[in-house]
C-alpha positions, 0 to 999 in steps of 0.5 A: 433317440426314441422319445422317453413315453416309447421306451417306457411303453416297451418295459411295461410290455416286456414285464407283462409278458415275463409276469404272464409267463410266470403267472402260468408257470413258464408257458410250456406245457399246459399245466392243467390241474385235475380236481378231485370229485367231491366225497359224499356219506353213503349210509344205510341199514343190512338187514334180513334180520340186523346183520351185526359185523357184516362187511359192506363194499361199494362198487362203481359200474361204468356207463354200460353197467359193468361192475368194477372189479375193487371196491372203491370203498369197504366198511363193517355194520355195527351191532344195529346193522348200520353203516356208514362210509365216504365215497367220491360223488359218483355219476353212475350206479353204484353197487353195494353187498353185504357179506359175513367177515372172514372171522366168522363174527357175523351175526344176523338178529332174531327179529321173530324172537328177539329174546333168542341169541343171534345166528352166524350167517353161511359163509356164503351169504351175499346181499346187494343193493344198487342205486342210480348214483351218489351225488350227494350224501345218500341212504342205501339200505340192502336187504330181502327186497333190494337185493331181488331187484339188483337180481332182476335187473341183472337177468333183465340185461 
């Protein structure tokens, strides 16, 4: 007959074992969870002249440059130009446009003569906008001058 101490030393590591197997969710299999990247705000103002009603989509590139084909996010500007969308926190560019809604409510303001009412963009107008990445909460404007530079970058590889 074993000693009492040998046996009770025996039942507690049966039970760590049976605890640690539970504990891990029955030790098969790995079972890794995957966490979401955080959400971070993206806002800014379309402008060349406020354009009021214009819808913003966000793209993500990879680590080559190349644009994604959906945008991972898409939102209207209000009657200031303004937008303002979450998007997953990302690493690489990101790549924002402007365009007029399908419905042909899309405005842009008279800034030269504000008392004029406002004109409907060309259903073929286009802005964008890009930045390094979006690990916190960012402002990204599109207009005249970020859009040259998406445009130069692009003919620049």
């Amino acid at each position: 007959m074993s000693p009492p101490f040998v046996r009770s030393n025996a039942l507690i590591v049966s039970l760590c074992s049976a605890i640690s197997l539970v504990a891990c969710g029955g030790g098969g299999g790995g079972g890794t969870s995957v966490t979401p990247p955080p959400m971070v705000t993206l806002n800014g103002v379309a402008a060349k002249g406020l354009i009021k009603n214009g819808v913003v989509r966000i793209y993500t590139t990879d680590s080559i440059g190349n644009i994604s084909e959906q945008p991972i996010a898409t939102t209207k500007t209000d009657g200031n130009g303004a937008y303002s969308l979450s998007i997953p926190a990302q690493t690489s560019a990101v790549l924002a446009t402007v365009t007029p809604a399908l419905d042909n409510t899309t405005k842009v303001a008279n800034d030269l003569k504000p008392s004029e009412a406002d004109s409907l963009l060309p259903a073929d107008f286009k802005m964008s906008a890009v930045i390094g990445g979006a690990a916190a909460n960012t402002t990204m404007s599109i207009n005249p001058y970020s859009d040259l530079a998406m445009k130069s970058a692009i003919q620049g590889g």
